[in-house]
Each structure stands twice: as C-alpha cells, then as structure tokens.
C-alpha positions as a Markdown table, in Angstrom:
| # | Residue | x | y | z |
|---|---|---|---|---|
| 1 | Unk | -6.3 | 38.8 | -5.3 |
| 2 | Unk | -4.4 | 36.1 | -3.5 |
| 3 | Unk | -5.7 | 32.6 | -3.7 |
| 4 | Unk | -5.8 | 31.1 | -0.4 |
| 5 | Unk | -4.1 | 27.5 | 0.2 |
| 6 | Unk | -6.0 | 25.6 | 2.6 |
| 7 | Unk | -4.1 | 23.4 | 4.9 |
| 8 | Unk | -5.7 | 19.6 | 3.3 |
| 9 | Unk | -4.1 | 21.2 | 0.4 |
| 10 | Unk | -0.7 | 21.6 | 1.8 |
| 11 | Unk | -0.9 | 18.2 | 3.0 |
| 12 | Unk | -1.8 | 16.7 | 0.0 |
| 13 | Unk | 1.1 | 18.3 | -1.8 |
| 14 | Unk | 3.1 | 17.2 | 1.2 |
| 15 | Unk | 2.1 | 14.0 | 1.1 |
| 16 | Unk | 2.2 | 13.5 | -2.7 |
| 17 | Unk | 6.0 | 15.0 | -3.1 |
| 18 | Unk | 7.5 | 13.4 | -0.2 |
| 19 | Unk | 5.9 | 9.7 | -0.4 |
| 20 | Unk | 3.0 | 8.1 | 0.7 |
| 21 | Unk | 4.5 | 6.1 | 4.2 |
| 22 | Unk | 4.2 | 7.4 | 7.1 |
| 23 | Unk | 4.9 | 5.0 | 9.0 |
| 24 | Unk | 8.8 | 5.2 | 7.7 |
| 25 | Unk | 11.4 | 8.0 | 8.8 |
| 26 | Unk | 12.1 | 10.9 | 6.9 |
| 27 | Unk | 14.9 | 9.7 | 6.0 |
| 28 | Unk | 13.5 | 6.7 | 4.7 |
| 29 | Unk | 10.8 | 8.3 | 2.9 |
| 30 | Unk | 13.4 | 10.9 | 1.3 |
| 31 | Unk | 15.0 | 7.7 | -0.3 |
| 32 | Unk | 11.9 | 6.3 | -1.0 |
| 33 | Unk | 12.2 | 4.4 | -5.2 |
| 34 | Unk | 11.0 | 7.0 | -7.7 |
| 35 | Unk | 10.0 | 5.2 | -11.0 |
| 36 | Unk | 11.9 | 6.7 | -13.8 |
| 37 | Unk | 12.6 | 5.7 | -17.4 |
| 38 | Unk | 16.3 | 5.0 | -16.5 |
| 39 | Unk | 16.1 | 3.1 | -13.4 |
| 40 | Unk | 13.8 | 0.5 | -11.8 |
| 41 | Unk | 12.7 | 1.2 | -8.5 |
| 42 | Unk | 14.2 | -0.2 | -5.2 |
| 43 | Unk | 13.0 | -3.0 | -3.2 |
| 44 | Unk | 10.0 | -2.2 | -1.1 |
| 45 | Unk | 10.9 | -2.0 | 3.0 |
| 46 | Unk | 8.9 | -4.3 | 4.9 |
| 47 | Unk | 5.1 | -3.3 | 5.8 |
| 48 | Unk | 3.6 | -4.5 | 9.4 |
| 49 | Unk | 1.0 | -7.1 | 9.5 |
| 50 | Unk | -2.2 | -6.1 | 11.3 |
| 51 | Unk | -4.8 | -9.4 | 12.1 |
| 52 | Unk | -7.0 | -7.3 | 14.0 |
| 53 | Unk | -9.7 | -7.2 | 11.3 |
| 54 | Unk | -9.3 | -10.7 | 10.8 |
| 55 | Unk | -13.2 | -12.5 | 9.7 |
| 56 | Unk | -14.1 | -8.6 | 8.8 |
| 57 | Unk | -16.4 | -8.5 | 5.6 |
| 58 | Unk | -15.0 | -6.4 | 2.2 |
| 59 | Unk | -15.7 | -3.2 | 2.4 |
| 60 | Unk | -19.1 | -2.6 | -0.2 |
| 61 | Unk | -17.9 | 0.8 | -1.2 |
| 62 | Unk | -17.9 | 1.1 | -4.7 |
| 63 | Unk | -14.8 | 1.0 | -7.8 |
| 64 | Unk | -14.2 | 1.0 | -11.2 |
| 65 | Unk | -13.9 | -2.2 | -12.7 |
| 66 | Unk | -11.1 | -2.6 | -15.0 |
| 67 | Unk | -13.4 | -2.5 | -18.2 |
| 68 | Unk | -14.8 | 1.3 | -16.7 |
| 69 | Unk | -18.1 | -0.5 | -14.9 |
| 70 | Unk | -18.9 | 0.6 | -11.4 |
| 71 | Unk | -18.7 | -2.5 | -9.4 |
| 72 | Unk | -18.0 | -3.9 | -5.5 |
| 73 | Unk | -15.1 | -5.7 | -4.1 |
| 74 | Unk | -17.9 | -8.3 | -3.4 |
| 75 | Unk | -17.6 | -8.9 | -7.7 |
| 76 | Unk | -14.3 | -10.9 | -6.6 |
| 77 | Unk | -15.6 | -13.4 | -4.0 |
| 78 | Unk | -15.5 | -17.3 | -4.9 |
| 79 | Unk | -11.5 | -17.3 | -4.7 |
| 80 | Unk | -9.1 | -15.8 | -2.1 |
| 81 | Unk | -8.4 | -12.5 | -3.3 |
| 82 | Unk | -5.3 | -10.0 | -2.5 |
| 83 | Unk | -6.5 | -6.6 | -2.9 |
| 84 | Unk | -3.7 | -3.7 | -3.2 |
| 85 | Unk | -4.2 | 0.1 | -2.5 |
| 86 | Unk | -1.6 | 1.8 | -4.3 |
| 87 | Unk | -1.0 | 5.2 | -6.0 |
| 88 | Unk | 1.1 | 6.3 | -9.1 |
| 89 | Unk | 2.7 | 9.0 | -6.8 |
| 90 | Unk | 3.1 | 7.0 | -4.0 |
| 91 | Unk | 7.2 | 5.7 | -3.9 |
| 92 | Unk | 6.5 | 2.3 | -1.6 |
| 93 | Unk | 4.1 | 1.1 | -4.1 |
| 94 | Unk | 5.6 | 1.5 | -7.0 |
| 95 | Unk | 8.4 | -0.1 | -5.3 |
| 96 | Unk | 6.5 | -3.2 | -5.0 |
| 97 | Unk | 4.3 | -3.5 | -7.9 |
| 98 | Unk | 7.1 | -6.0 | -9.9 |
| 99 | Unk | 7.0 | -8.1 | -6.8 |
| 100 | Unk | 2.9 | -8.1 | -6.7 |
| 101 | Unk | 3.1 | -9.5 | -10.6 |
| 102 | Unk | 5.1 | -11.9 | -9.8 |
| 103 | Unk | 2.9 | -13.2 | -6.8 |
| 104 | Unk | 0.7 | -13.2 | -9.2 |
| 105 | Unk | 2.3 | -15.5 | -11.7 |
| 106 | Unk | 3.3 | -17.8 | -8.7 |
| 107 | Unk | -0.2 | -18.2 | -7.2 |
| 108 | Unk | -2.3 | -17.8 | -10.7 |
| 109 | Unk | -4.3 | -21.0 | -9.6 |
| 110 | Unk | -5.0 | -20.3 | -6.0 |
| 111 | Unk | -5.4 | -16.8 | -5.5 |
| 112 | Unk | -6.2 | -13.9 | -7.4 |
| 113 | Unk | -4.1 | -10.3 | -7.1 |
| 114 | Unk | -5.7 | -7.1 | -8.1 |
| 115 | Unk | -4.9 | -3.6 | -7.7 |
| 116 | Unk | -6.7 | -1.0 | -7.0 |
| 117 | Unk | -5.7 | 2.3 | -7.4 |
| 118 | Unk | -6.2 | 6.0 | -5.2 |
| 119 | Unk | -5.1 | 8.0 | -8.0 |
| 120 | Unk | -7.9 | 10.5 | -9.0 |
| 121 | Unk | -9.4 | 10.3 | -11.9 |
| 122 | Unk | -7.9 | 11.0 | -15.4 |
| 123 | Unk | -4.6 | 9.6 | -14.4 |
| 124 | Unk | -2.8 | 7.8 | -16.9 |
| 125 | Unk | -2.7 | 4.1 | -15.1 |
| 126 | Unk | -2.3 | 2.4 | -18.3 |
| 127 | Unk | 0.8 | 3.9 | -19.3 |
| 128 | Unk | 1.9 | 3.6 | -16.0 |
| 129 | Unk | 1.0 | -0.4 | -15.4 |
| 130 | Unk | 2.9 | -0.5 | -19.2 |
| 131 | Unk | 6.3 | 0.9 | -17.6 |
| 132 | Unk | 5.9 | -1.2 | -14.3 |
| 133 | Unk | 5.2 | -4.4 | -16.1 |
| 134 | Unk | 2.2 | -5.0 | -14.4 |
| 135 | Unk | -0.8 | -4.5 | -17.2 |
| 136 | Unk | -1.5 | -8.4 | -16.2 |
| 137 | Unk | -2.9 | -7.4 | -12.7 |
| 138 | Unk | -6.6 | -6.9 | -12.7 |
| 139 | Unk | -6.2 | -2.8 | -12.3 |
| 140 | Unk | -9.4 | -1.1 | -10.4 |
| 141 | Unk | -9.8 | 2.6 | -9.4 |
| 142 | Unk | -11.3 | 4.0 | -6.6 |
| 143 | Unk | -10.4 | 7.8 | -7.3 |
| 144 | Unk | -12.9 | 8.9 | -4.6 |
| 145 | Unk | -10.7 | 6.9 | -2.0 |
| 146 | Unk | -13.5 | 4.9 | -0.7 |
| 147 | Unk | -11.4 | 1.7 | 0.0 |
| 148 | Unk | -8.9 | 4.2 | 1.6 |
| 149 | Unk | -11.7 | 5.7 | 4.2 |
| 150 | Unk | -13.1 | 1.9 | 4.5 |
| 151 | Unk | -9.8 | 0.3 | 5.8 |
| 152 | Unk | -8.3 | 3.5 | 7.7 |
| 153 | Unk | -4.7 | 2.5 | 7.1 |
| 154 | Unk | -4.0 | 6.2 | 6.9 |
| 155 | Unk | -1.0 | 4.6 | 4.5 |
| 156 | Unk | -0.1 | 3.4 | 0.9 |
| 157 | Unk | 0.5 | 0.6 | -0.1 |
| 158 | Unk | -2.1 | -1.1 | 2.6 |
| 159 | Unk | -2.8 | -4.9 | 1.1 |
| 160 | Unk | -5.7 | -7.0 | 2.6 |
| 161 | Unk | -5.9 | -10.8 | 2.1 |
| 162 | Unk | -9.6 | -11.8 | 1.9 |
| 163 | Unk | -10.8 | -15.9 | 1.6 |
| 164 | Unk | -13.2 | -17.0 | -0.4 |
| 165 | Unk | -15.9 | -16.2 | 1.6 |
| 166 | Unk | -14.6 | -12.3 | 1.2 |
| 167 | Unk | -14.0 | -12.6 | 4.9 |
| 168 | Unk | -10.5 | -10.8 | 5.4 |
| 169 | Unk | -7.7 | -12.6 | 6.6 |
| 170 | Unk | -5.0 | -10.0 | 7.5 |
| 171 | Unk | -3.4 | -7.0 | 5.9 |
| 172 | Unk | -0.1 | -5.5 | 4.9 |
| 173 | Unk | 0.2 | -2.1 | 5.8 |
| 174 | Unk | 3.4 | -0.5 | 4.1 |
| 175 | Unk | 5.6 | -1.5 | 1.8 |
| 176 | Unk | 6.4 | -5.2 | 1.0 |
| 177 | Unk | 8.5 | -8.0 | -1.1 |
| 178 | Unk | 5.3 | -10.1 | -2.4 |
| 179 | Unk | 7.7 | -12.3 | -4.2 |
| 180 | Unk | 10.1 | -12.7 | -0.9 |
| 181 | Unk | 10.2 | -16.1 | 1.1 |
| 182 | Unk | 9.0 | -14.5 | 4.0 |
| 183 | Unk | 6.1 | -13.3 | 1.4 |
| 184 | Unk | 5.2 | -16.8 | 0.2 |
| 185 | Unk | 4.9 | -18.3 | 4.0 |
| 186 | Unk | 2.6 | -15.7 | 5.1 |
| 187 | Unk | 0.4 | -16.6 | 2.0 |
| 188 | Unk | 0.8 | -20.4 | 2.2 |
| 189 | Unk | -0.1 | -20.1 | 6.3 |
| 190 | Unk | -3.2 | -18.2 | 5.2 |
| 191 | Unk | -4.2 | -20.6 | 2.2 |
C-alpha cells in the first residue's frame, strides 16, 4: 500500500525547500542565502514595516524559555523587547541573524533582542546559533508555532518591537539589515 501525501504536507515541503518568504519572487527566493560551512550567508532583502498593530498587547501563547521552562512573552516586559520569528530552514532568516547580534551588541543597554524559533522540536538550534554566531541572543522555541498563528504574518522572519509596557510598537515582516542605518533610525524613532 501507497502512503498518501496530503496537500499541508506538500506545502510544508514546498515551503521548507524553497524558502520561507513569500512575499519575494521566485526568483528571489531561489537565490535566497543557504547557510553552509564554506560560505556566510547573503545580506538579508529588505522586510515591509506594518504599524497597524501598533499599542497591541504580546501575544500570551506559550514558549520555551532558553533554560527548557515553559514561559510567556509577558516574562520579557520591564525593557523594550525585539522579538524574532525565525527558522533554521528558513533562507531570509538566517540571512539576518549576524545583523540581529549585532543590534544586539549596539543596543545591549536599551533594548533587549531575543529569538524565537518555529523549528519543531528536536532541532539542533544550539549547533546552529554556534555556526551563525549568535549563541549570545536569548534563543526561545515555540515548535508548536503559537507566536506564528498569534501574529499572522504568514512569513519568516516576522520581527515585532514591543515597549516596555509589552505594548507592540511595529513589526518587520521579511527579511532585514538590523545592523543597517536605516535599521538603527527605525529603532532610535521608536526608543
């Protein structure tokens, strides 16, 4: 007997081989940055800001805290938080992770940058935060893909910039240079 493939399967494997932004061309997305041992990825193409969700509250569904404790976006309030959505698989957000940890590094004192990732559960993230360079972002998990129902981005990378308050302040959907110039006003306007 035949097993049958059910089409959310063939999307997924669409999806996973072919990149995770749908909001670029095919052509785009066929040259989106694989990570590799020899080369380091591209530089991310520009996401589009969305402010319609502006004074919206963090989503309460929950993660895994990067020492393996369920926990709630809510855990980061008291600072202005950037919160990532990102995959292993996904080619726009590996593209930008170097540029995320080093937005981190520039704004260490007035905002904090965590990651959360969609990949399920048993992925290696470790090794893979090792390779990018990135093991000093706070890493979460959310390998049910609650965040990614909450914010209905449909895309990775989506990034959300929340105050203090956790009250969100816009979000990035798609690719993006964190560590650009245009990057640093968007932050600076916000802050």
């Amino acid at each position: 007997m035949r097993p049958s493939v059910t089409p959310a399967l063939v999307l997924l494997f669409a999806t996973a081989v072919s990149g995770c932004d749908r909001a670029s061309t095919p052509a785009e997305q066929a040259e989106a940055p694989r990570q590799t041992d020899r080369a380091a990825p591209a530089r991310p193409s520009s996401g589009k800001l969305d402010e319609t969700h502006r004074g919206e509250a963090m989503p309460s569904e929950a993660i895994i805290a990067p020492n393996g404790t369920p926990t709630t976006l809510a855990s980061l309030q008291g600072r202005p938080v950037l919160v990532n959505l990102w995959a292993t698989w996904c080619g726009p957000c590996v593209a930008e992770m170097p540029t995320l940890v080093r937005l981190a590094a520039r704004e260490k004192d007035r905002l904090a940058v965590v990651i959360v990732s969609q990949d399920a559960a048993g992925a290696d993230l470790n090794r893979f935060l090792d390779r990018a360079g990135a093991t000093s972002l706070p890493s979460y998990r959310d390998p049910e893909n609650g965040l990614g129902f909450a914010y209905n981005s449909g895309l990775l990378p989506t990034t959300i910039l929340y105050d203090a308050q956790g009250r969100e302040l816009w979000r990035m959907v798609g690719g993006y240079e964190w560590d650009s110039p245009a990057a640093a006003q968007l932050v600076e306007r916000a802050l």
